[in-house]
Every structure is written in structure tokens, then in C-alpha cells.
N, C-alpha and C positions, 0 to 999 in steps of 0.2 A: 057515209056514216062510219062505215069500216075504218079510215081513215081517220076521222076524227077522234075514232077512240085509241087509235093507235097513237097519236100524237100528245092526248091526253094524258095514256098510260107513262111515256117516255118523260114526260114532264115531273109528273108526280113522283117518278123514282130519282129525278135527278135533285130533287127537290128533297127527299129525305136524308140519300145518301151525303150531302153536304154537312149538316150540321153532323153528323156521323165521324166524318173523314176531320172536323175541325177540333171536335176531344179526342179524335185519339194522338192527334197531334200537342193538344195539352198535356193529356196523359206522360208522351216523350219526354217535352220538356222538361216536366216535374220532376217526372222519373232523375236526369239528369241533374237538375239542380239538386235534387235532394242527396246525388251521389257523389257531388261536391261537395257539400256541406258536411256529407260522413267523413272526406278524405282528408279535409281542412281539419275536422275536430280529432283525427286519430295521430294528423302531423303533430300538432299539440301536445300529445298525451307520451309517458314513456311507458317501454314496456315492462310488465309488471313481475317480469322475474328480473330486471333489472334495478330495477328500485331495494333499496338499501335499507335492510329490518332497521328502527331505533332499539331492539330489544332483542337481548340474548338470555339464553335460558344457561340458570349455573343450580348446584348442589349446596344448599347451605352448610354442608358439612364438608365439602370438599371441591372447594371455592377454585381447584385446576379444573372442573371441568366444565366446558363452555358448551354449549350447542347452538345453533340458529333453530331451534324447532321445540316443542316444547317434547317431554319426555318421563324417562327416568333414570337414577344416577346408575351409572355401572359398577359400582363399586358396592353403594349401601343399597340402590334400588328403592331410594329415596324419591318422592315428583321433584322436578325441577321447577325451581322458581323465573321468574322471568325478573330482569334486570336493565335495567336503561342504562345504553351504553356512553362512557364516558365522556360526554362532549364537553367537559369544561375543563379550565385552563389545568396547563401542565402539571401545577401544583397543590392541583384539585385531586380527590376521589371522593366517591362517591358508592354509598354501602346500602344496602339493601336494610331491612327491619331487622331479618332472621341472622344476618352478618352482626347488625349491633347488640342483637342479644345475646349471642356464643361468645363475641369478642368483649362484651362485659363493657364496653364503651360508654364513659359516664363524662360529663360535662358538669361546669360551675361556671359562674359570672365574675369575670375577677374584681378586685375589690382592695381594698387599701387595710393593711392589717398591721398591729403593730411587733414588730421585731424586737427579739431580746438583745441583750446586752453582750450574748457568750457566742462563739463560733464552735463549732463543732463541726470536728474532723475524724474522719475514719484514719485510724493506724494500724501498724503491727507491732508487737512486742518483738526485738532482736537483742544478739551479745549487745557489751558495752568492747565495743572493740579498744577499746582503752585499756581494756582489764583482760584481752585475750595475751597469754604467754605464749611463746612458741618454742619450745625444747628440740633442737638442731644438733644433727651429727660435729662433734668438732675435727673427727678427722677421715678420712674415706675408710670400711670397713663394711661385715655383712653382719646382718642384724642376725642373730644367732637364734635368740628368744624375746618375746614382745609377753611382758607382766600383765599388761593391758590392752585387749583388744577390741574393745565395745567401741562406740561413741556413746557420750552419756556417762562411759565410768566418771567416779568419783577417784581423783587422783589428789594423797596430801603430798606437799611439799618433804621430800626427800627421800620418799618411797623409791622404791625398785622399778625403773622402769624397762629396762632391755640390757639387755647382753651382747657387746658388740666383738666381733673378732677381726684384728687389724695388724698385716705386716708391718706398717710403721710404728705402730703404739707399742708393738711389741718388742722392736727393734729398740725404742725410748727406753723402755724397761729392763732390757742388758746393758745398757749402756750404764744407764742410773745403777745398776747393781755393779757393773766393771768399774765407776768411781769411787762407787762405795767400798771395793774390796782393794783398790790402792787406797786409799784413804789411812784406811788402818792399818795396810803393812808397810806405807812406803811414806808414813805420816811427819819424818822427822829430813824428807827430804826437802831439795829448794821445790821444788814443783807444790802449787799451790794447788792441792787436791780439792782444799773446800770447795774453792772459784768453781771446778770442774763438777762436784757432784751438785751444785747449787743452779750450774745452768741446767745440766740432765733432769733434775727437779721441777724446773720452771717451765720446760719440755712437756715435760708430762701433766702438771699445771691446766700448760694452755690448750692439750686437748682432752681436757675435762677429768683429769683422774684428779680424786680429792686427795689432799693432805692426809687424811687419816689412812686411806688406800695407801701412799706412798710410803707412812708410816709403817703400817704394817706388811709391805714389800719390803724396808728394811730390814724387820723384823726377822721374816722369814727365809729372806735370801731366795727364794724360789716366786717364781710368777705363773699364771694362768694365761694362754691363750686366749682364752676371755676375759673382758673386761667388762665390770658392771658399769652403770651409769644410772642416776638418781634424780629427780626431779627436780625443778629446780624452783619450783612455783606450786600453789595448789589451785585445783579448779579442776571443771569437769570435762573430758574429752569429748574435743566439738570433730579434728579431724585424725586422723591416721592413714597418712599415705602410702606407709610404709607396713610390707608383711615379713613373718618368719622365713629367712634365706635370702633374704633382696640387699644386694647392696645399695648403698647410702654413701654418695658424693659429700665431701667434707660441704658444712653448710647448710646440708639437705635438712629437709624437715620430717623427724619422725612424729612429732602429734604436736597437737595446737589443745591447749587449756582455758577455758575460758570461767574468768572469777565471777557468777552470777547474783552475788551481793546487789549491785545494782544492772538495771537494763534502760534499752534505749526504747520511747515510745516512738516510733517516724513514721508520720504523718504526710501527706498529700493535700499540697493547699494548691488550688487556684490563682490563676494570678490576679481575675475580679477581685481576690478576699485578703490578698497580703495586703492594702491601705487597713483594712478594716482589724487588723488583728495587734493587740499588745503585745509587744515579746521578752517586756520586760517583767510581765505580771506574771503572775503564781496560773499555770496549767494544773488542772482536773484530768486525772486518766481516768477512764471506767472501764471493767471489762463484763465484755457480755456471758461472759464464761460463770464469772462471780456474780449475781446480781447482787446490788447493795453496798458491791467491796468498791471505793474510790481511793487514787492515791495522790499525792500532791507533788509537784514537781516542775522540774523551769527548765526553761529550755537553752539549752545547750547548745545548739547551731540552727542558723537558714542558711541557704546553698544558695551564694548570691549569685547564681547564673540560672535563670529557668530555661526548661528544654523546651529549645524550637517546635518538636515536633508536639507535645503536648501540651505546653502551656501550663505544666505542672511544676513544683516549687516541694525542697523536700523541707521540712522543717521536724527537728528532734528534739525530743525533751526526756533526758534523766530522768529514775524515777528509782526509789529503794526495795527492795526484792527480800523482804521481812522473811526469813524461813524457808527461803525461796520458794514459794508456794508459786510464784509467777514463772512459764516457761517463754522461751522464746518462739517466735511463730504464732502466738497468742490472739485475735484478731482484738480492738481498742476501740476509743474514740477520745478523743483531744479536745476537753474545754479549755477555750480559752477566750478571754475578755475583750470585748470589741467596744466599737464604739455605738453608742445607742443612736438606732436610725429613725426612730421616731413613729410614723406611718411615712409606710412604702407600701406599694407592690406585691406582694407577694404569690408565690403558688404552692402548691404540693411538690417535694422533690418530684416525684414520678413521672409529673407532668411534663417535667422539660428533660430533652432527650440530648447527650452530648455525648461528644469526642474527641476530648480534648482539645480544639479549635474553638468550635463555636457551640452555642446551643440553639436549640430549636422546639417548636412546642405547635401543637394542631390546634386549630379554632374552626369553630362552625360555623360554616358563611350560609348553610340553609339549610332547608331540608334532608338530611341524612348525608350532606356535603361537607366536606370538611375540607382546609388550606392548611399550607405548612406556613407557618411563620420564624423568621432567624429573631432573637434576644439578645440583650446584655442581661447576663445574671451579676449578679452581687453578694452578698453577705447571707451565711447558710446560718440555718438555727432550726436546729430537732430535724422537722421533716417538713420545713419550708424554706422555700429559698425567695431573694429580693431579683423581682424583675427592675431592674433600670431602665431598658428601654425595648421597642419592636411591638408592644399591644399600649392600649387604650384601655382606659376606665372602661367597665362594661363589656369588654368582650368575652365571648363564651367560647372559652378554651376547656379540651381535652384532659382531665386531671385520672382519669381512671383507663386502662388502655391504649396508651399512645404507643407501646412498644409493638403490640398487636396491629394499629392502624398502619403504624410505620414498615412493618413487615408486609401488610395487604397490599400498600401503594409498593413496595418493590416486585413482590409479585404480578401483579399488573402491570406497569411500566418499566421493569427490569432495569432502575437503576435508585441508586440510592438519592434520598430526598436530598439529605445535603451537598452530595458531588459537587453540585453546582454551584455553590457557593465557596467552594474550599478555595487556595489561592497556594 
């Protein structure tokens, strides 16, 4: 009996311990697969200080400063806004709300408008270098006394201008007095005295002593170490190269007179807008100076070679200087008669950005996005200009702030929008 419950007992525990010993072998397994399945899903994944913010935080007021974190500015101790950074193409940016509202960024749909008849061009009032006289040393000497030393004087014709003191002029002048003194006592010999005081005269002549001076050097048989000398033109002193005690090379220039009766309006055209301009018709100046005051006048020259590096073109127009009320340096503008282009294109000057090459204008490809676009411009009139070509009916270009945009995008990408297209 002992024995049979012994055997009973041994049974019974082997008989529990089995399904026992068979979970906790599941349990293993599990355990295992499941720690596969973690190691598989972490291969997967990067780590997360690796991964790459879309979004940087900047100062709407002072758009240098960038952070990865959000914050406040160091400067104003402004919050930083956060900003989606750049992913679109090279000639893209892209601006924030509070960027478009500081930067005054205003958009229009463009549209087909009609252009006038006149061109208008910015100038400058200058001399009529036609009418500048220039009063030069005739013989080398030192300028003793200067009558006028402004620029700006008013100088008439035959006024007093300088005092010059000169070994040769001086030398002219005893000679013309030693013909002059045989003349009269050796008058009835063969020696042809007149011949002689006639060339000493002609001497002094040609380096500017007047007739009535020589006259009255005969007069007085005695001469001055200085010699005056008189204007020879009127108009008002534009240069004076020359000061009291400087010598002066025969030739040299002691002032420049310029007659301001009339002036030159010169103008800067394009080379888009030379087809488009008359140059035989009647020019319109206006100045901003005078509102109201117009004057009428023709043009006088275009500079038939335009410059390589600007693609600018000079063209000048005569114009009458009433009272001279008009100075030179003056800033202008230049109507003048074009041909009537009908409907075109057009935009706000402000909108298209140039440099003497080419020009270029921003349009909105989406949301607070903006692209740069190259143009042909054409025929200016007031404060629109004819696009030719580079946009499309409909597109929503930049007409308010494009100088501000265009300065953002250097900022950011540190190079200028056009570089790239220059040649």
C-alpha cells in the first residue's frame, strides 16, 4: 500500500510539472519574437535628433536672425515666428505674413492697358557747350591778380579779367617802344622803320595786348610790368583753374564762360525705346522744380553708338533759358512723341527692376511664394512701362515692393537674382 501511493504520488507531479515546463517555454519564445520585431521596427526608424527641422524660427523685424528652436529676438526681445524653410527652386522665396506686411508687398493681375503717344524720359539741365568760351593765357607769365574769383560770376565781355606779369611781353614792349623811338629820329633814313614798328605791334597783337593798350603805350613811352587782359566773351564763370601767383603756360586756361541763353536738356533712353521715339518732332521739357513751367524744344543730337555696358543711348535737346531762370544741374523730363502702341502690356515702373542689361520683375507662383522672371520692356509713358515679353495674360506680379523682395532673396541666398543671367 505504501508503495502504491508512492508511485501514485510520482505520477501526479510529473503530470503537472509538464504542462508547466511547456509555457514557460512559450513564454521564451514570445519573449524573442517580440524582440525581434522591436529590433526590425527601430532598424527602420532614424534617430530623432537626426532628422532635419522643416522650420526655423526668425524675428519679423530682423530677418538676420535664425534660430532651430523657437525663442526670442536678441535684439528687440521680439517671439520669434517660425518659418518654413526654403525648399523651392533657386529662384523662388518664400516670406512669411509678418515679412509681407513690413515689406508693404502688394500684387496686381496684369492686364492689357492702353499706352500713350509720348515717351518720357528723365534728364538733366547742362551748359550748352556750344556757347562755353574759354579765355587762355597767350603767352607763358604769372597771373598777378584774378578780377574774378567765383564760379557762377557774371562776366561782360571786355571787363577786367587778370593781371599777368611776363619776361617776354615785356621784352615785346621795349622793342615796340625802341621802333617807335627810331622811327621818329631816324625817319628820313633808308631803313624802313615802319616795317619794323609794325612787326613789334603785331608781336604784341598776337599775345593779346589790344590796340588801344598799344596805343596808349605809344602815347606814354613808358610800360607796366603788368599787363592787363579783358574778356573776350560774356557769360558766367563755370571754371578757374587758375589762382593769384600761379603761373600759366602759353595756351593754359585761366576760366571757362559759359553763355546760358540757351541749355541742353540730356536725356537717357533705352535702347527698347529708340524705335519708338520721333526725333524729328517738337520735345516737351518739364521741370520738377517749376510745377506748371513747360518748354519746347528739338533735339539736337543722339549718340549713334550705345554703351555696351548699359544699353543706354544719350539723346539732347536745346531748349531757351528765358531770364535764365533755368540752372544747370537742374533734374527734367523729356517728352517726346512716340508711336501709338495701341493695347499692350503694361506695368507700374516700380515693378520691373533693372540694370542696364536686362530687366526683371517677381510674380506669385503661391502662397506667400514668389519667382523671379527676366522681360523685354518697351515704350515708358508717365509711370508705366510696355512689357513685350517673359509674363502671360493673368499673371500676378509684384507691382509694390519688389526692391525690398529683391534685397530679401540676396539676403538669404547671397547672390544677386540677376547674376545669373547676365552674359
Amino acid at each position: 500500500m505504501q508503495q502504491n501511493n508512492f508511485n501514485y504520488g510520482a505520477g501526479s507531479r510529473n503530470t503537472v510539472q509538464l504542462p508547466l515546463r511547456r509555457t514557460l517555454q512559450r513564454l521564451v519564445l514570445y519573449s524573442a519574437y517580440f524582440a525581434l520585431l522591436m529590433l526590425a521596427a527601430c532598424k527602420g526608424k532614424k534617430p530623432a535628433d537626426t532628422a532635419k527641422s522643416d522650420t526655423y524660427y526668425t524675428c519679423s523685424m530682423h530677418p538676420q536672425i535664425m534660430q532651430e528652436k523657437p525663442g526670442t529676438c536678441p535684439i528687440c526681445h521680439m517671439d520669434l515666428i517660425p518659418v518654413n524653410k526654403s525648399n523651392q527652386p533657386k529662384d523662388e522665396i518664400m516670406l512669411s505674413d509678418e515679412q509681407i506686411q513690413l515689406g508693404n508687398i502688394q500684387t496686381d493681375t496684369l492686364g492689357r492697358a492702353l499706352m500713350g503717344d509720348k515717351v518720357v524720359l528723365t534728364a538733366t539741365l547742362n551748359f550748352d557747350e556750344m556757347k562755353v568760351n574759354t579765355v587762355s593765357a597767350r603767352v607763358t607769365g604769372r597771373i598777378d591778380r584774378l578780377y574774378y574769383k567765383n564760379a557762377g560770376d557774371f562776366v561782360k565781355k571786355g571787363d577786367h579779367l587778370f593781371d599777368l606779369y611776363s619776361e617776354e611781353l615785356n621784352t615785346a614792349k621795349q622793342e615796340y617802344l625802341a621802333a617807335l623811338e627810331r622811327q621818329q629820329t631816324l625817319d628820313n633814313s633808308i631803313i624802313d622803320f615802319k616795317q619794323l614798328l609794325q612787326s613789334a605791334k603785331n608781336k604784341l597783337m598776337l599775345w593779346g595786348v589790344s590796340e588801344s593798350q598799344i596805343d596808349a603805350l605809344a602815347k606814354t613811352k613808358q610800360y607796366s610790368p603788368l599787363t592787363a587782359f579783358y574778356s573776350t566773351a560774356t557769360g558766367y564763370v563755370t571754371e578757374l583753374p587758375v589762382k593769384e601767383g600761379q603761373y600759366v603756360m602759353e595756351g593754359g586756361v585761366v576760366v571757362k564762360l559759359a553763355d546760358l541763353s540757351t541749355l541742353w536738356a540730356e536725356a537717357q533712353v533705352y535702347a527698347s525705346q529708340l524705335s519708338s521715339i520721333d526725333y524729328k518732332g517738337v520735345a516737351t521739357v518739364q521741370l520738377p522744380d517749376m510745377p506748371g513751367k513747360e518748354i519746347t524744344g528739338k533735339v539736337t543730337f543722339a549718340n549713334p553708338e550705345i554703351s555696351a555696358d548699359t544699353r543706354i543711348n544719350l539723346l539732347r535737346v536745346s531748349i531757351p533759358n528765358t531770364g535764365n531762370q533755368l540752372k544747370p544741374g537742374m533734374p527734367a523730363y523729356v517728352l517726346l512723341k512716340g508711336g501709338n502702341t495701341g493695347n499692350t502690356t503694361t506695368l507700374p515702373v516700380d515693378a520691373v527692376l533693372r540694370d542696364g542689361q536686362m530687366a526683371m520683375v517677381w510674380v506669385q507662383t503661391g502662397n506667400n511664394t514668389y519667382k523671379r522672371k527676366m522681360v523685354e520692356t518697351g515704350l515708358e509713358s508717365g509711370d508705366r512701362i510696355e512689357i513685350k515679353s517673359g509674363l502671360q495674360n493673368g499673371d500676378v506680379v509684384v507691382v509694390t515692393g519688389a526692391y525690398l523682395l529683391n534685397s530679401e532673396y540676396i539676403f538669404k541666398n547671397g547672390s544677386e537674382p540677376m547674376e545669373g543671367h547676365k552674359h
